[in-house]
C-alpha positions in Angstrom: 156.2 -59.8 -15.0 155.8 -63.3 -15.9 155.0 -62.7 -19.7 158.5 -60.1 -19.6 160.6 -63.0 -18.5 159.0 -65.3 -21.1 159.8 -62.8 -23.5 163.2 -62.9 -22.6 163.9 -66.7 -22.9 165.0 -68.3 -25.7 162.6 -69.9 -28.4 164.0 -72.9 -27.9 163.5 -73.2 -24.8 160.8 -71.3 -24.1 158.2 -72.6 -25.8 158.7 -75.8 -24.4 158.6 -75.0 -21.0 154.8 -73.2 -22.2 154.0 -77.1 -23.6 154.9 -78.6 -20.5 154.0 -76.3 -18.0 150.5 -75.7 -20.1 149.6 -79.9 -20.6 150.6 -80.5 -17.2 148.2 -77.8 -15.6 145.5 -78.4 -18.3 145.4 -82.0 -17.8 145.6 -81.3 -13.9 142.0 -78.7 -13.9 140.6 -81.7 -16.0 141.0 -84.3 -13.7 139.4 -82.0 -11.3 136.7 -81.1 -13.2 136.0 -84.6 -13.7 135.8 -85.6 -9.7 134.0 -82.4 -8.8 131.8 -82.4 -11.4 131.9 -78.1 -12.0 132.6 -76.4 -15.2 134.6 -73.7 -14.4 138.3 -76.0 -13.8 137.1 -77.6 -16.9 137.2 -74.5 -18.9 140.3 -73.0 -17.3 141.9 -76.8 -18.0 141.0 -76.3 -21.7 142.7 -72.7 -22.2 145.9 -74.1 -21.0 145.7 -77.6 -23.3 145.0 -74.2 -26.2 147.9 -72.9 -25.0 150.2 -76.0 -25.4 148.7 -76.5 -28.7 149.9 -73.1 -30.1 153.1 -73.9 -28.7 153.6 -76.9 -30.0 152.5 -75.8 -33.6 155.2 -72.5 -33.3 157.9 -75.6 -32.7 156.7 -78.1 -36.0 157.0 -74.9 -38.0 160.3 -73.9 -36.6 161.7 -77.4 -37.3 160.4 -77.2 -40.9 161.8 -73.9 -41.5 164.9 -74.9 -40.4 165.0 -78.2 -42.4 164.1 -76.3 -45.7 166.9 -73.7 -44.8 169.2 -76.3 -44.4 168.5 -78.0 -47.6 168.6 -74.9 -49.8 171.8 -73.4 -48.5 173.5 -77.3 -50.0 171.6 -76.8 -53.2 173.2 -72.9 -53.6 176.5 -74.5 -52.7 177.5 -72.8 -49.9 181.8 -72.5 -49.1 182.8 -76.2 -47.9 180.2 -77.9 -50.7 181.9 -79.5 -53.3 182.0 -77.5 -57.0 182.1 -78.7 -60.1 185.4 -77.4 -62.5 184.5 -74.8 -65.1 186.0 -74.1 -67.8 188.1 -70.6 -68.1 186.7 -69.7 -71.2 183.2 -69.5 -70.1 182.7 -67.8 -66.6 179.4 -69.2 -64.9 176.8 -66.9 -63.8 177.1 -65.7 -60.4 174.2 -67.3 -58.4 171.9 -65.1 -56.3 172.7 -65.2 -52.1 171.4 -67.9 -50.0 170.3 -67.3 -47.1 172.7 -68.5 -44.1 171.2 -71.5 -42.2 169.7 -70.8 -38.8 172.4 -70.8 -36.8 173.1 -73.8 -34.2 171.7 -73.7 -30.6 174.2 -73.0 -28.3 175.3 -76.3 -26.3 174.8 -74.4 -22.6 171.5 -73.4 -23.9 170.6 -76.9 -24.7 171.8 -77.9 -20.9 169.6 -75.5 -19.5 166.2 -75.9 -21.5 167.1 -79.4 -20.3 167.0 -78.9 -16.9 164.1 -76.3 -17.0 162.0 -78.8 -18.4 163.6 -81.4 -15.7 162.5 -79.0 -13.1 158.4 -78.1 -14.5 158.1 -82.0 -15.1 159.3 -82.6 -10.9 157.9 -80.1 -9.6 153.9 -81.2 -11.1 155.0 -84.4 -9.9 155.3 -83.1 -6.6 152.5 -80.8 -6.6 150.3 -83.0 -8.2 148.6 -84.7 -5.2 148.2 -81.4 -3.9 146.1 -79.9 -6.5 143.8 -83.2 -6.1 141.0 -82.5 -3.6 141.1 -84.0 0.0 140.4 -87.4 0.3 136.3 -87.9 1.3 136.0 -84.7 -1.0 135.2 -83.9 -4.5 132.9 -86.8 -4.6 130.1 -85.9 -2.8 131.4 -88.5 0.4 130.9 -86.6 3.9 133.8 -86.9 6.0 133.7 -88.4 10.0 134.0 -85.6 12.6 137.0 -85.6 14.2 138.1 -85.1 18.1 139.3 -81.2 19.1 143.6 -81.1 19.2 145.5 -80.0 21.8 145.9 -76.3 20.1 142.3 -75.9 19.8 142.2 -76.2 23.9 145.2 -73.9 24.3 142.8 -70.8 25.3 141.3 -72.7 28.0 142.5 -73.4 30.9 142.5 -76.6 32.6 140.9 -76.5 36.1 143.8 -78.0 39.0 141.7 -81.3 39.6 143.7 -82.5 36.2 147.1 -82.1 37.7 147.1 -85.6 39.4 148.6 -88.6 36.8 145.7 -90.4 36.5 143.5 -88.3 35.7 142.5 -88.4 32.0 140.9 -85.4 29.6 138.2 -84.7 27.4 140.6 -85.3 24.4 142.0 -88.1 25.7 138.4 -89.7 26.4 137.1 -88.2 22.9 140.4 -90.1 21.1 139.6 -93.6 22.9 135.7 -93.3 22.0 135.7 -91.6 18.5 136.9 -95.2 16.9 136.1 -96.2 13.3 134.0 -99.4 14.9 132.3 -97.1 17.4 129.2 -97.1 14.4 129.2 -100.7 14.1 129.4 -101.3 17.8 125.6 -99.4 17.8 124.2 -101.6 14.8 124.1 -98.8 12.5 128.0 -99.5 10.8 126.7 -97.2 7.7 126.6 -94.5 9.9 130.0 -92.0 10.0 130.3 -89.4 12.8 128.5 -86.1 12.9 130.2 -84.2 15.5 132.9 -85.2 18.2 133.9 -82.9 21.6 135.9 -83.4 25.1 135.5 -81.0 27.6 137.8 -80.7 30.6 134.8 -80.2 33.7 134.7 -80.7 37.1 131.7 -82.4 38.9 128.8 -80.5 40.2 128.8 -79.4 44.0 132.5 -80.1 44.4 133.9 -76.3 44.1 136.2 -77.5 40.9 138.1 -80.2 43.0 136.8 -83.2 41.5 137.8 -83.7 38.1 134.8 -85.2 35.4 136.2 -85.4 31.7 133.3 -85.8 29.1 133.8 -86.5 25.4 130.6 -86.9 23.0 130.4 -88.5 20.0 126.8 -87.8 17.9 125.2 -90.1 15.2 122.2 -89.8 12.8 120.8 -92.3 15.1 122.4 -92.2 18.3 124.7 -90.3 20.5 127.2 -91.7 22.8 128.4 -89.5 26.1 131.5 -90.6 28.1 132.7 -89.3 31.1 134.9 -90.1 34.1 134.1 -89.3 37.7 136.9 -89.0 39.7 135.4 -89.3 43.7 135.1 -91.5 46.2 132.2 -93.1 45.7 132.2 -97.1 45.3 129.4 -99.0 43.1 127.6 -100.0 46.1 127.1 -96.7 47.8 126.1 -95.6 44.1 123.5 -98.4 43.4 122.0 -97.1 47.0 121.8 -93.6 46.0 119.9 -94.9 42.7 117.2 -96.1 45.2 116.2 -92.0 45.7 116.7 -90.9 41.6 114.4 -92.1 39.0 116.4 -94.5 37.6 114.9 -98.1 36.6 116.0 -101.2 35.1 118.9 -101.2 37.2 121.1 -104.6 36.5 124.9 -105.4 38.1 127.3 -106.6 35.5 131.1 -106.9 35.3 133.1 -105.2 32.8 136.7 -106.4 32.7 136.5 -107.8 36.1 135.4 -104.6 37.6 132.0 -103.6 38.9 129.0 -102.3 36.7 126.1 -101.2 37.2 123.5 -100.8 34.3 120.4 -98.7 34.4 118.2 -96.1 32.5 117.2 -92.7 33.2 115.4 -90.0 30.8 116.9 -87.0 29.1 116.5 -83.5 29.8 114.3 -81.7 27.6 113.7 -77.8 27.5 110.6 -76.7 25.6 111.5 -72.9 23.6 108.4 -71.2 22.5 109.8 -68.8 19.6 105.8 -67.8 18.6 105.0 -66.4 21.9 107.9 -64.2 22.5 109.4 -66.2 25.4 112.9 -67.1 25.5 112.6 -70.5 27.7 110.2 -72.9 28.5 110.2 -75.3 31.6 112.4 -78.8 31.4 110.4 -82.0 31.1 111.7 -85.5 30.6 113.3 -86.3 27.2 113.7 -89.3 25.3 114.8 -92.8 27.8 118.9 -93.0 27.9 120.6 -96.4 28.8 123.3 -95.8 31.1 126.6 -98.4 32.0 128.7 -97.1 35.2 131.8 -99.0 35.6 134.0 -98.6 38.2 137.7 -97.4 37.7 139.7 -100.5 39.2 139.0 -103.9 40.2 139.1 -103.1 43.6 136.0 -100.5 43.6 138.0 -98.0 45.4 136.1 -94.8 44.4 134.9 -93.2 40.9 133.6 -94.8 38.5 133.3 -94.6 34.0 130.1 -94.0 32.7 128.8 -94.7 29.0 125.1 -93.4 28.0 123.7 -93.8 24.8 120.4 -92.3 23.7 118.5 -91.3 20.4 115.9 -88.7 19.7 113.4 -91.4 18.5 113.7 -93.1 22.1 114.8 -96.4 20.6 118.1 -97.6 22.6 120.7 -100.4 21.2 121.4 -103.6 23.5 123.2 -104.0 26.0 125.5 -105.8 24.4 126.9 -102.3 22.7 127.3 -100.3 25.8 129.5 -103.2 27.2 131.5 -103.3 24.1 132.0 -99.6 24.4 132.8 -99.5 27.9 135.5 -102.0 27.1 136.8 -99.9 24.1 137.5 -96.8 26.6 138.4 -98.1 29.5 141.9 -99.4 28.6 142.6 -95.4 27.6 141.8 -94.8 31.4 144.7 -95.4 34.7 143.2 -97.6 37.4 142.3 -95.7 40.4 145.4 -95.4 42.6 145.4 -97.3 46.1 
């Protein structure tokens, strides 16, 4: 269909829309080529450039034809060219029949070849960018995860502990965590993110009425957790609950004039014995996780924010980095209400 319709358009005008349309696209697959380092736009580039080529040699020999046309029809002395007076006696010869000179292109012709080639030259302006491979791609440069949208949540639905005001979501938590300094707050700033989530749960034992946003945010080193508890429970009554649990190097702290409460408490691990035919194995302690638990207004008035950070080596970042995270999401969550 396309080749019918080129068929159909004027020399003039066609073969330079097939010089434009074929250097613009040629030089376009190069490029390409080029970043991506493959073949195969290279070689599609270099058919089209062919293309142009052709073109562009149909239109010099076009031009010369019609010069040399033009400058033998003045030599045969065409009507309107000035002739010399004969004498009556002697009758010249009659000389043989020029050929007419190509004929002029016609002016609305002219307007629209102009405009055509207007149009291809905007429109790989336009698409240009486009055609260029997403920025991070092409050259070999792994992109950060990013947090899950709205639309991606849209077939789940949100339990009724999120109705209050306050109460923030896993997106919202994963948006307020998933920062470009998030890497350089662990020590490791060459390190970009692997994976990113927010999940909308509700705390355990509570029949779905307490609300407890998560949102995770994994490294090649480390991997930080943040959730938001949203109970009644004070930092004193949790520090005296720690004295039954297993966690140790429990230390009080302020963050943003509020209470903390630092302290460390192993992983979860679950052993899976793929040899033996068994499909589970029993849960032992994992590597050591560092664990900040700030409460949710200055006041103490119930729930609290709570930042862990563990690795798969066991080796943990200071202090220092779960404070400055803890001070990163916080602003993104409402003060407890009175």
């Amino acid at each position: 269909m396309l080749g019918f319709f080129l068929r159909l358009l004027p020399f003039w005008v066609r073969e330079p829309l097939l010089i434009v349309i074929g250097s613009v696209i040629g030089l376009r697959l190069l490029h390409i080529a080029v970043l991506e380092k493959e073949w195969a736009p290279a070689g599609i580039g270099a058919v089209f450039l062919l293309l142009a080529a052709v073109s562009i040699h149909r239109v010099v020999r076009a031009v010369r034809a019609r010069r040399g046309a033009s400058a033998g029809a003045a030599e045969a002395g065409l009507p309107g060219q000035p002739q010399p007076v004969a004498a009556r006696s002697a009758a010249p010869p009659v000389p043989p029949a020029a050929p007419a000179p190509p004929k002029e292109i016609n002016a609305g012709v002219q307007v629209f070849a102009a405009f055509a080639v207007f149009g291809v030259l905007a429109a790989s302006v336009w698409l240009g960018p486009r055609l260029l491979p997403p920025e991070g791609e092409g050259d070999g440069t792994p992109r950060a995860a990013v947090c899950p949208s709205e639309e991606d949540a849209k077939g789940e639905k949100t339990p009724d502990a999120y109705k209050k005001a306050d109460v923030v979501t896993g997106a919202d938590l994963c948006e307020a965590l998933n920062t470009p300094d998030l890497a350089g707050l662990l020590g490791t700033p060459e390190e970009i993110a692997t994976t990113a989530s927010g999940d909308n749960g509700t705390a355990a034992l509570t029949g779905g009425k307490v609300a407890r946003p998560v949102a995770e945010v994994r490294f090649d080193t480390y991997t930080v957790n943040v959730s938001v508890t949203y109970n009644k429970l004070s930092m004193d009554q949790y520090v005296k609950l720690m004295e039954f649990g297993n966690e140790t190097d429990v230390r009080k702290s302020t963050v943003l004039d509020r209470t903390a409460v630092f302290f460390s408490q192993p992983t979860m691990a679950i052993e899976i014995d793929l040899g033996g035919g068994g499909t589970g194995g029993p849960v032992t302690d994992g590597p050591l996780a560092r664990n900040l638990a700030v409460a949710l207004d200055g006041k103490d008035r119930g729930g609290y924010c709570e930042v862990t950070v563990w690795s798969d080596a066991g080796t943990l970042p200071d202090d220092d980095a779960l404070l400055d995270i803890a001070e990163t999401v916080l602003p993104a969550i409402p003060e407890r209400a009175a």
